[in-house]
PAZA-24797 format. One record per residue (C-alpha): residue in one letter; x, y, z. Coordinates in steps of 0.5 Angstrom, whole numbers, plus 500, padded with zeros to 3 digits. Example, Ala and Ser with C-alpha at 12.3 -4.5 7.8 and 13.67 -1.06 7.14 Angstrom:
BEGIN
A525491516;S527498514;
REM end
This chain:
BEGIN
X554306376;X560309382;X557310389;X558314394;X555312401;X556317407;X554314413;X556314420;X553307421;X558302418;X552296418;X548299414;X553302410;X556295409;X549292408;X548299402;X554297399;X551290398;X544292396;X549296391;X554292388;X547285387;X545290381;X552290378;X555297380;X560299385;X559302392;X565306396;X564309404;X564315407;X563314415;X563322414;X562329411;X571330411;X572324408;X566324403;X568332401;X576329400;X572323396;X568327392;X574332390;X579326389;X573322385;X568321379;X561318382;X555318379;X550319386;X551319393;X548317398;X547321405;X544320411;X540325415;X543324420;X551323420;X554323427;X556330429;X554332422;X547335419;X546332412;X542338410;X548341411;X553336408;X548337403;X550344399;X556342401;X557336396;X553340391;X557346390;X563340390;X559336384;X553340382;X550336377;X550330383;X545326384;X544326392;X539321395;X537323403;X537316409;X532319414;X528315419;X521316420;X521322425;X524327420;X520327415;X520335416;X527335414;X527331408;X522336405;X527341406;X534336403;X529336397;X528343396;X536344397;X537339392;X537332394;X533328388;X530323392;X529320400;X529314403;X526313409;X530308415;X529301414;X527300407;X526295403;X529292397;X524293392;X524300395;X532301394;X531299387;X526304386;X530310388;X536307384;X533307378;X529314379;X538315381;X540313374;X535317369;X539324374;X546321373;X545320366;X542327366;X547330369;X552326365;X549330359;X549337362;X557336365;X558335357;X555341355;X558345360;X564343357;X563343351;X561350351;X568352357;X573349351;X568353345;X568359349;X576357351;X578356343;X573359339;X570354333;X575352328;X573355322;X575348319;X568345317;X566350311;X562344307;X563349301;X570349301;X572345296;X579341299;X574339306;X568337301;X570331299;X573329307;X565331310;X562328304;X565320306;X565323315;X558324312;X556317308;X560314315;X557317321;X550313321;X554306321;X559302326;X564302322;X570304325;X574310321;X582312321;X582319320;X589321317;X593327316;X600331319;X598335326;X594341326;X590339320;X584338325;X583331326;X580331333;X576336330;X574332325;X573326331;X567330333;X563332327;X564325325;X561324332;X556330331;X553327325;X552319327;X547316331;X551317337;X550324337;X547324344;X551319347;X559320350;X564321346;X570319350;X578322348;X584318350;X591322347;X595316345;X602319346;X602322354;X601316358;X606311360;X604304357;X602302364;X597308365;X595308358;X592301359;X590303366;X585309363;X583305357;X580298360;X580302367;X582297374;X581294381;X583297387;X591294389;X592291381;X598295382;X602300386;X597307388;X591303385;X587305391;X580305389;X576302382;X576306376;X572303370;X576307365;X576310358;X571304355;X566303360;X565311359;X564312353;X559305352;X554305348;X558312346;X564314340;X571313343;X577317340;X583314340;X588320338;X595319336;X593311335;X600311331;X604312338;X599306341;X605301345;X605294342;X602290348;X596295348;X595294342;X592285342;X587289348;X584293343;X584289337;X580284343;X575290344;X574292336;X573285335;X569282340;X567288344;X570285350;X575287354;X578286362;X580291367;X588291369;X587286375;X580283374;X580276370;X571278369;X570279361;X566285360;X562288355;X563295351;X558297345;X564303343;X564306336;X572306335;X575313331;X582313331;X587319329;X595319326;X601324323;X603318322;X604312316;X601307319;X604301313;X610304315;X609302322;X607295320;X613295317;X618297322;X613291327;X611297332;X604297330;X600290329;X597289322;X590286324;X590292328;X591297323;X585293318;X580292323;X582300325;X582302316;X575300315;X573308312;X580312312;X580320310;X586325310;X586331312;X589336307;X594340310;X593348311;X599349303;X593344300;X588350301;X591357299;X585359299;X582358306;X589362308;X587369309;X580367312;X583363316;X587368319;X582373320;X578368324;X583367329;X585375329;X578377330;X577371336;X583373339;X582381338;X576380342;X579375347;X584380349;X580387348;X582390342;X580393336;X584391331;X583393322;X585387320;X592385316;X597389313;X598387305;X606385308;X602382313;X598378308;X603376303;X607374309;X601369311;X600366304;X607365301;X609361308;X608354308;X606353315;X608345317;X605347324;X597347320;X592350323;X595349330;X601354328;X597359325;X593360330;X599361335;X602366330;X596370330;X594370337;X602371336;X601378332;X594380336;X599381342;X605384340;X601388334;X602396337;X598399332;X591398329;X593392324;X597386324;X604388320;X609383317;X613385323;X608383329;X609375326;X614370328;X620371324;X620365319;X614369317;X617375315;X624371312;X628374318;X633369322;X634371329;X642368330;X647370334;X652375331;X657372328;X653365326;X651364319;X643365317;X638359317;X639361309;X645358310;X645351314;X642346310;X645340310;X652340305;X653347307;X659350310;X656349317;X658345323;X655339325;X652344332;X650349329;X646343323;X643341330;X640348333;X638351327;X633344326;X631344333;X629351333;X625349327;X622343330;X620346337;X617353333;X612348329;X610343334;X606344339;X608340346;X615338347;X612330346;X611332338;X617335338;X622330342;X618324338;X620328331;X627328333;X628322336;X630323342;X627323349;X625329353;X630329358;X635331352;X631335349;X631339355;X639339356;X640340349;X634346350;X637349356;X645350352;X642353346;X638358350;X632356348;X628356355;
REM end
């Protein structure tokens, strides 16, 4: 556990710590309510510790202060033994424990543990706080339909799955649902009241992405100011989820084949072995035999990772979900927006089931969400969705329509290049997926972005 002690003594903060870190947990100092404030907001603590008594400041103030910064913290109360009467009311403001200046070790042990079983509580309640803030921000994804026949065999080997250790390789293009996937899974197992712990492969650098897995002492490298246990240690005895694990750096990759195989690992700067007990899901758009191939992706890593592999079907794969599809996310969005909407026009629908939809579920819920604001009437028309829909080409006059640029045609190298980026950045959902499609860097894709006129 991470600890904060806020005391103006700097013995006995000094001698806190100590006590702290013999149990094997790490403590950090405040000598005073701003710096704890800024620690808290900048920091991710499990408890704190606060003295009564903080210099010019009153720990009953301090106190309200710290909870509506982490309301879920758990927040112990030093006192000396003449405010007795005050602890009382730290308790009734939130405080879950006290201890009374001097105290004895066992004591100390006392309380910490009585600490540990809030911080984990409190753990489970911020995770369901967050589930429901992104069910209420995204709604459900009308994915998991245990009856639709394209996902019933996916559910059924997640199902057999989920009671064991074993490591599982979700596999499929983007958008088809694999996160959501990742947490069914998680939902299903053993596991269910423990962690899940996401890391997105592709959007941190090599450095930070080794950082925010295994975690670092303070000072290993440059703007290290303090320990961070990292993505491991939190998800320990949890499901770590590994997405885009293709895009995965190469020196990284030996660290985790350590962490599947011997389930231990080291934080960046610190030579002491740890121990984590991770369930390992991993997620990629990408053919990873292809990447064994081209020597980006380890072969032994790719084993111990495949131990059970699903595919999820693309949204072409299931014509039948289409219009079911889109529905849910019209009536989500119309709610969300206020409006009351019918439904879809016939155009609407035959646009929707005759297009071939590469972006999956994520670029059809952009489409309708799309459609639900631009809509002027009270349903969703042909002419409310994205242009590759309805078959319109939004060119500049003069230019020949995307009909016409295809590769051999009598087009210009120029004009072959924007009508495949327009393509790629309609259908991808950030500029990471569509400059790795492209194979450029964002930088360019930015310049070659503000020359089309794209933004």
């Amino acid at each position: 556990m991470d600890f904060l002690v806020i005391d103006d003594d700097k013995v006995f903060r000094e001698a806190t710590c100590l006590l702290i870190e013999d149990e094997g947990h790490f403590a950090e100092t405040a000598a005073s309510a701003d710096i704890a404030l800024t620690l808290l907001k900048e920091g991710r603590y499990d408890a704190a510790l606060l003295d009564l008594n903080l210099g010019r400041d009153n720990g009953l103030t301090v106190l309200p202060q710290i909870l509506k910064v982490r309301p879920n913290l758990p927040v112990v109360m030093f006192s000396a033994p003449s405010t007795v009467k005050k602890t009382v009311q730290a308790i009734h403001l939130g405080a879950v424990d006290f201890l009374e200046k001097p105290f004895t070790r066992e004591q100390f042990h006392t309380v910490i543990a009585r600490v540990q079983k809030f911080s984990q509580m409190g753990q489970k309640i911020e995770r369901l706080e967050e589930e429901v803030k992104e069910v209420q921000a995204q709604h459900p994804e009308p994915l998991f339909d245990f009856e639709t026949p394209a996902i019933h065999k996916v559910m059924e080997v997640l199902d057999r799955s989920a009671k064991t250790s074993a490591s599982v390789l979700i596999l499929g293009e983007s958008g088809t649902g694999k996160s959501v996937a990742a947490r069914a899974l998680h939902e299903m197992s053993h596991l269910q009241d423990k962690p899940m712990v996401t890391v997105s492969c592709p959007t941190l650098s090599k450095e930070l992405l080794e950082s925010t897995l295994f975690g670092h002492v303070r000072g290993a490298f440059t703007g290290a100011l303090k320990d961070y246990w990292g993505k491991v240690k939190a998800a320990d005895g949890g499901t770590l989820f590994l997405d885009e694990i293709g895009d995965l750096p190469i020196e990284i990759q030996p660290k985790l084949l350590r962490l599947l195989q011997e389930r231990e690992y080291e934080r960046v700067g610190e030579t002491i072995t740890r121990h984590a007990d991770v369930r390992i899901v991993a997620a990629t758009n990408r053919d990873l035999r292809d990447r064994v191939a081209e020597g980006a992706f380890r072969e032994d890593l790719y084993y111990r990772l495949n131990v059970i592999s699903v595919r999820m079907p693309s949204l072409r794969e299931r014509p039948d979900d289409l219009i079911r599809f889109a529905q849910h996310y019209l009536k989500h969005f119309a709610e969300s927006c206020g409006r009351t909407l019918a439904g879809f026009s016939e155009d609407a629908q035959a646009a929707i089931l005759q297009y071939a939809w590469p972006g999956n579920l994520r670029e059809l819920r952009n489409a309708i969400e799309r459609a639900v604001i631009l809509a002027p009437g009270s349903r969703v028309t042909a002419a409310d969705l994205p242009a590759e829909l309805r078959g319109d080409v939004l060119t500049s006059p003069g230019s020949p329509s995307m009909d016409t640029i295809v590769p051999g045609g009598p087009v210009t190298v120029e004009q072959l290049e924007e009508a495949h980026i327009r393509k790629v950045l309609e259908r991808t959902a950030s500029m990471v997926d569509a400059a790795r499609i492209l194979g450029i860097d964002q930088a360019t894709l930015y310049r070659k972005r503000k020359k089309l006129g794209l933004g």
